[in-house]
N, C-alpha and C positions, 0 to 999 in steps of 0.2 A: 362875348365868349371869354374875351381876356380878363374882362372884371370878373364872371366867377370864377375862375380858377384865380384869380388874387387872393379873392375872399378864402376860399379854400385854401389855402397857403398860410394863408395867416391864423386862420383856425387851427390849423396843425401844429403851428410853428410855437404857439399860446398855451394849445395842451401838452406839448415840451416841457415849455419852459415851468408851467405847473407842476408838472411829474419831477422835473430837477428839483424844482422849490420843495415839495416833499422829501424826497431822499434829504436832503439837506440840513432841513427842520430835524429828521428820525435822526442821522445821525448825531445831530448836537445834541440831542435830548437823553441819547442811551448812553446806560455808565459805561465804562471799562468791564469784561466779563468779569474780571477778578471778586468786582462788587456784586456780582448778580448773586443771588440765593438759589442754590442749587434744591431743586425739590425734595421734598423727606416722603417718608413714609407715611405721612401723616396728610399729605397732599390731596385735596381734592380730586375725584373722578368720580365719572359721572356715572355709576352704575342704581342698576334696583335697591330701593329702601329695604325691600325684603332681604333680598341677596346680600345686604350689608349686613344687615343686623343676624344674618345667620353666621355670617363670616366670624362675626365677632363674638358669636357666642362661642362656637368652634375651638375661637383661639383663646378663648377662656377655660373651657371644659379642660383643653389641654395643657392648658399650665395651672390650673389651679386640680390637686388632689381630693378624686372622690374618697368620701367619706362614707362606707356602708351605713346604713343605719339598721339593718335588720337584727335581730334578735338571736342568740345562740343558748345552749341549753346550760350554760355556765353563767347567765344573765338572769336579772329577775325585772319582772314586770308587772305593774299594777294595771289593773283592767278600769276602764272610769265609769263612773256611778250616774247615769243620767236620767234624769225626771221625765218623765210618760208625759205630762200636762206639758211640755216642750212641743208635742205632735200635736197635740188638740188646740181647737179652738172653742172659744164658751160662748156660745149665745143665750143670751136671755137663762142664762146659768145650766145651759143646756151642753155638756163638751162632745164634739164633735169631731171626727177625724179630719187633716187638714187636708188630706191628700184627696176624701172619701165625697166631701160636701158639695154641694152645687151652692155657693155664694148668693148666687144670682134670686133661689126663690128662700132664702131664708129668712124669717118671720122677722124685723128691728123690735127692740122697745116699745115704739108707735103701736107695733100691731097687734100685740097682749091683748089690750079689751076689741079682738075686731076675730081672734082666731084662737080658738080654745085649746087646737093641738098645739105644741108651741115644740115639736120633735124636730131633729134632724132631717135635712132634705136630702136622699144619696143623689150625687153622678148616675150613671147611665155604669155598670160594673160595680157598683160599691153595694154593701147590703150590708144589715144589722140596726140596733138603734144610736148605733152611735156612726154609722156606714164607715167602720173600721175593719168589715170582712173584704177583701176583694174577690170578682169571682170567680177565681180558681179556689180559694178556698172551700166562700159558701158550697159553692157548687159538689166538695166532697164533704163536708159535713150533712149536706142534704142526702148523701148516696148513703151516706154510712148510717143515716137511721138512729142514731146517739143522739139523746136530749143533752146535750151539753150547756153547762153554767158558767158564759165565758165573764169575766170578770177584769177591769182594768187593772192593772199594776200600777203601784206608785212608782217603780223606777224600772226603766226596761232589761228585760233580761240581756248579759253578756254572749255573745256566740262564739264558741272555737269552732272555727273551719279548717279540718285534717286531710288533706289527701297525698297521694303518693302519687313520685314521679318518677322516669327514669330518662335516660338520655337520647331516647329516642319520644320522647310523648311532652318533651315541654313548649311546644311551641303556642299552642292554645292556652296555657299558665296564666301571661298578661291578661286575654280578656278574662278571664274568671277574677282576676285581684279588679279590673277595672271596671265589671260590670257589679260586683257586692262589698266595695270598698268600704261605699257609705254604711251599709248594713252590719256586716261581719266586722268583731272585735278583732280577731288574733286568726289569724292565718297559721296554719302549724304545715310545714313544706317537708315532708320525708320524703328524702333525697336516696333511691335506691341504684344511680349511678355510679356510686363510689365502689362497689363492689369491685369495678375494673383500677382503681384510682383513676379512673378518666379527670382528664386535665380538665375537661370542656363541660362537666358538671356543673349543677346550677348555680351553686356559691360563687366560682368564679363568676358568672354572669351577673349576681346578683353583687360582688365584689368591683365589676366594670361598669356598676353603673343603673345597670336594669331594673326599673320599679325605683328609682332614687326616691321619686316624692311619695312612694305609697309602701317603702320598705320598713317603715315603723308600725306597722300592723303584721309585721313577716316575723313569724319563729323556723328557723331553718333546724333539721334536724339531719343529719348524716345518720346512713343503717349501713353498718360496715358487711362483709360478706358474712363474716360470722355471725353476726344477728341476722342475718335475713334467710339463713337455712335453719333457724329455727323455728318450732311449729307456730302456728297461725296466731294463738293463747298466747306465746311468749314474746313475740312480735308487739303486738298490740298494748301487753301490760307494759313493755319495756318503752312507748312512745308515751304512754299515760304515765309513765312515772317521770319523766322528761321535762312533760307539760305541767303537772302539778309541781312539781319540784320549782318551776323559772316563776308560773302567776302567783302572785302573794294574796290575792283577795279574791279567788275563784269561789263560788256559794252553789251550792248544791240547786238551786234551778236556775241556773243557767245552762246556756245550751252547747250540745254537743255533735255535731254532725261531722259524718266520715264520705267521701266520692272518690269518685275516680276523678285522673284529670282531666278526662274528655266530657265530662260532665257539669252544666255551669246552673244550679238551681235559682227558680225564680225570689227576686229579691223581696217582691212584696209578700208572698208567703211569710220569711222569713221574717221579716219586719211582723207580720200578725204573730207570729210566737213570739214574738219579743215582748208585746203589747200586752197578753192578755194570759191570766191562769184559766183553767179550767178545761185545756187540750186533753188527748192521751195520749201516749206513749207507748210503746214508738213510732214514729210517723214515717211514711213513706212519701214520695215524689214520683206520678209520673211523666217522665223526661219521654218530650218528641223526639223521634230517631232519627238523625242526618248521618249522611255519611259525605268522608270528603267537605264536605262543606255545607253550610245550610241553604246552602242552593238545591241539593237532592233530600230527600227523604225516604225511607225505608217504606215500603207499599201494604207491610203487614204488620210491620213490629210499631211497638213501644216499649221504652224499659223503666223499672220501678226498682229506685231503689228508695233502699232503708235509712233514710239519712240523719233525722233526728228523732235527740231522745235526753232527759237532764243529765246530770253532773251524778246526781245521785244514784242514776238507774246505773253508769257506768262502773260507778263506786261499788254499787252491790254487784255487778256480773263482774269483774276483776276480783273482788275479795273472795268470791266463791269458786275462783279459779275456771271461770267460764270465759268463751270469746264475749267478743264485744255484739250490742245489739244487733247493729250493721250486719256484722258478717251469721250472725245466730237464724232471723228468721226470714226464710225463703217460701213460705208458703203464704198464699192470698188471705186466708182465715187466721193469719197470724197477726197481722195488721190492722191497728187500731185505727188507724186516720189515714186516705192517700188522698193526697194534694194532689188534683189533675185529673182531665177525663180525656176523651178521646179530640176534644175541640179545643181544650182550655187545659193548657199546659203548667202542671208545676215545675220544669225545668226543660233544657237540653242536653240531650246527648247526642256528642260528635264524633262520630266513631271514624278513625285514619283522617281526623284533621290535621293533618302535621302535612307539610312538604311532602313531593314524591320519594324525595330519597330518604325521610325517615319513616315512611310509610315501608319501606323495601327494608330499611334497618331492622324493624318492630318484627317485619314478618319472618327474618332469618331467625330470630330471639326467640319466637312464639310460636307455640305447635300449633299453627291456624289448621284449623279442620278443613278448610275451604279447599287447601292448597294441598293437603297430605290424602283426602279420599279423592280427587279429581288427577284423573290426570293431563288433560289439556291447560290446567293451571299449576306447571310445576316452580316450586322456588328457585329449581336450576336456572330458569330458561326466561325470569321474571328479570326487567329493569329498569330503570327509573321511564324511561319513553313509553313502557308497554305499561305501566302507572297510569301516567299521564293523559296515554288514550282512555283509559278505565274512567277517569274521574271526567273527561269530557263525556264521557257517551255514556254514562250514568252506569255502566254495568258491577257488576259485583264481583268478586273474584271467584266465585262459585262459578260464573261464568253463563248464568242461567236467571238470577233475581236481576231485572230492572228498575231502577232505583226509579222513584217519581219525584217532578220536577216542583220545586218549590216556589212559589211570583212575590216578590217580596212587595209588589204595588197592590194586595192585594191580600196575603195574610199576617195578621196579627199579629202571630206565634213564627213568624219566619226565620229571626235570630233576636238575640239579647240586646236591649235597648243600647247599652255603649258601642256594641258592634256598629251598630246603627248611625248613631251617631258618629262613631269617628272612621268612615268607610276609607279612608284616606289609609289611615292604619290598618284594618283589619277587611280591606280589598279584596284579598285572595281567599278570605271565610267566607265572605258575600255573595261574592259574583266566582263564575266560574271561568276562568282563563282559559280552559283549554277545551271548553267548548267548538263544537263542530258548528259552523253558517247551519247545517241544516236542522240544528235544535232548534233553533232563535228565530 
C-alpha cells in the first residue's frame, strides 16, 4: 500500500517540476513587450475568402471615384461596323448560322463523294437554309403568308433601343440592358422624371454607379416638363433630333425600335433583323403578359407592340411632320410582320413589375381604369400591404381577373434568359415572395 502511494507522489512531484521547467524556458525565451509587434490592420484573421474579397472590393469602390461612362446629348458617338460572316460558320463552303446548326450531323470534307446534299443541318428551333430563322420568327413569317427574299448582309445592321422612364417604372431597366446588351447598339433612356426635378432620377443612379460596365451602350436623355406637355409629334421629333445629332455614322437601315419599359423584347428576333435584308416594315412583337412578376400571367391578354422599323422609315414620318411608326399604327391589318404567336413569344411584358411601393406610386400618377370605375378598389384605401397581398394571391386590381400561375420548370417563355440565369439578382421577377403556402 505504502509503495504506491510513493509511486504516486513521485509522479506528481515530476510533473511539477516539468510544468516549473516550462514556465521557466517561456519566460527566458519572450522579449520584453516593448519589442513585441503590435498587430496592424493588415493582420491575419481567419475569415471567408468570399467575405474578404468582397470587403475589399467595398473599400475600393469607396475610395476610388466612379466614373459614368454613359452618353449625353452633348457627346457624339460612333456606332461599330461588324461583319455578318463573324456569326456564321462555313462548312464545305456552306455558311451556316452558329447559334442555328446541329454540329454534330454536319456533312466534313470526307463526306462530299458519300452525300450529295452537302446543306445545313438546323437544331430542333432553327429553320431556313442557312438555320438563321429561330422559331418565333419562322413561325410568323409563315402566319403572315409573305414570300419573302431574305438575304445575308455583309455587315450587321446597327439597333437604337428607345424607351421611356419615369421614376416610378425603373426598376425593371437593368434586366432589359442585361438581357439585349450583346444585341442592341445604343440604348437611348428618356428620362421623364425630371419633370419634378427629383433628385432620385435615373442619372443620379446611373451617376452612383448603376450599369457601370454596360453604361457605354447608354445615351441618357432628360425631357424637361416643358417638352413633355408638348404633343405626341413633338416629343418624338425632339428625341430623334438628340439621337441623330450625338451618332456620327447612323445609315438609313439600321434599326430603330421604341418600348415601354416593362417591356423586354426577344433577343434572337432582334439579332434575325440584324442579319438579313429583305423583312417589312414595320414589325411588331407579341410580348407574353406577366403581371407583378413572371411568376403570373394574364389569362386572356397578350400585347403587340409596334417596335421596329429602319432609320429611313423614321426619317420619312418626321420630315412629313407625322408621329413616329410605333405610335401611328394600332390596327392588326396595318402590320407587316409580328414576331410571336400565342406559344412562342417575341418578347415580354411586365406589367406593375416594380416593388409594392412603386406599384402604389404609378397608381396615384395614372388614371388606372381598374381603380376609378370600381369601387371596392379605391386609390384612397390602397397600400403597400394591400399590394403585396395582390401580387401573392395572383388577383388583379379590378378585383375580379385571376392571374394564371406561371412554372418556370416547365415553360420555355417563363422569363428572359439573363433573368434566368442570374436569379440571385432578379429573385423577386422570378419567384414570387409573397406568395400564400396555399398556392404552392
Amino acid at each position: 500500500m505504502h509503495n504506491r502511494l510513493d509511486a504516486k507522489l513521485i509522479l506528481l512531484y515530476t510533473l511539477l517540476v516539468l510544468q516549473v521547467f516550462i514556465v521557466m524556458i517561456y519566460v527566458a525565451t519572450t522579449p520584453p513587450s516593448q519589442f513585441i509587434k503590435k498587430p496592424t490592420k493588415n493582420s491575419v484573421s481567419f475569415v471567408e475568402l468570399n467575405t474578404l474579397k468582397n470587403e475589399i472590393m467595398i473599400k475600393n469602390l469607396a475610395n476610388k471615384t466612379i466614373q459614368p461612362q454613359y452618353k449625353k446629348i452633348t457627346d457624339k458617338i460612333k456606332l461599330n461596323d461588324i461583319k455578318t460572316l463573324n456569326f456564321f460558320k462555313i462548312y464545305n463552303g456552306t455558311r451556316c448560322w452558329h447559334e442555328g446548326i446541329d454540329e454534330s450531323t454536319i456533312k466534313t470534307d470526307n463526306d462530299i463523294n458519300k452525300y450529295s446534299d452537302n446543306k445545313c443541318t438546323c437544331k430542333q428551333g432553327w429553320h431556313g437554309n442557312d438555320c438563321g430563322q429561330p422559331e418565333v420568327v419562322w413561325r410568323g413569317i409563315m402566319s403572315s403568308k409573305k414570300n419573302l427574299k431574305l438575304k445575308q448582309r455583309n455587315k450587321l445592321r446597327r439597333i437604337i433601343y428607345n424607351f421611356n422612364i419615369n421614376n416610378y417604372n425603373t426598376d425593371i431597366i437593368e434586366s432589359i440592358i442585361d438581357e439585349l446588351y450583346h444585341v442592341v447598339d445604343l440604348f437611348v433612356i428618356c428620362d421623364y422624371s425630371n419633370e419634378n426635378n427629383d433628385d432620385d432620377n435615373y442619372r443620379h443612379k446611373l451617376d452612383k454607379g448603376l450599369l457601370i460596365n454596360k453604361q457605354n451602350k447608354i445615351l441618357y436623355i432628360s425631357l424637361t416638363k416643358k417638352i413633355i406637355n408638348k404633343p405626341t409629334r413633338l416629343i418624338d421629333k425632339y428625341i430623334w433630333s438628340k439621337i441623330f445629332s450625338v451618332i456620327k455614322n447612323l445609315n438609313d437601315d439600321d434599326i430603330y425600335i421604341t418600348s415601354e419599359p416593362e417591356e423586354i423584347i426577344n433577343w434572337r428576333a432582334l439579332m434575325f433583323l440584324k442579319i438579313y435584308d429583305g423583312w417589312p416594315e414595320p414589325i411588331a412583337f407579341r410580348l407574353r403578359y406577366s403581371v407583378f412578376g413572371f411568376f403570373w400571367i394574364h389569362p386572356n391578354k397578350t400585347k403587340i407592340n409596334i417596335g421596329a422599323c429602319t432609320i429611313s422609315m423614321v426619317n420619312n414620318h418626321l420630315n412629313n411632320n407625322k408621329i413616329l411608326p410605333q405610335n401611328e399604327f394600332n390596327e392588326r391589318d396595318k402590320y407587316n410582320l409580328i414576331i410571336g404567336d400565342l406559344n412562342h413569344y417575341g418578347g415580354w411584358y411586365c406589367q406593375y413589375c416594380q416593388s409594392p411601393a412603386n406599384i402604389l406610386l404609378s397608381l396615384k400618377k395614372i388614371n388606372n381604369n381598374y381603380l376609378k370605375n370600381n369601387q371596392k378598389y379605391n386609390r384612397n384605401n390602397i397600400d403597400v400591404l394591400f399590394i403585396e397581398d395582390l401580387i401573392g394571391t395572383g388577383l388583379l386590381f379590378d378585383g375580379k381577373t385571376m392571374l394564371k400561375r406561371a412554372y418556370k420548370s416547365r415553360d420555355n417563355y417563363y422569363a428572359p434568359e439573363s433573368l434566368l440565369n442570374n436569379n440571385y439578382k432578379y429573385d423577386w421577377l422570378v419567384e414570387n415572395f409573397y406568395a400564400k403556402l396555399d398556392y404552392y
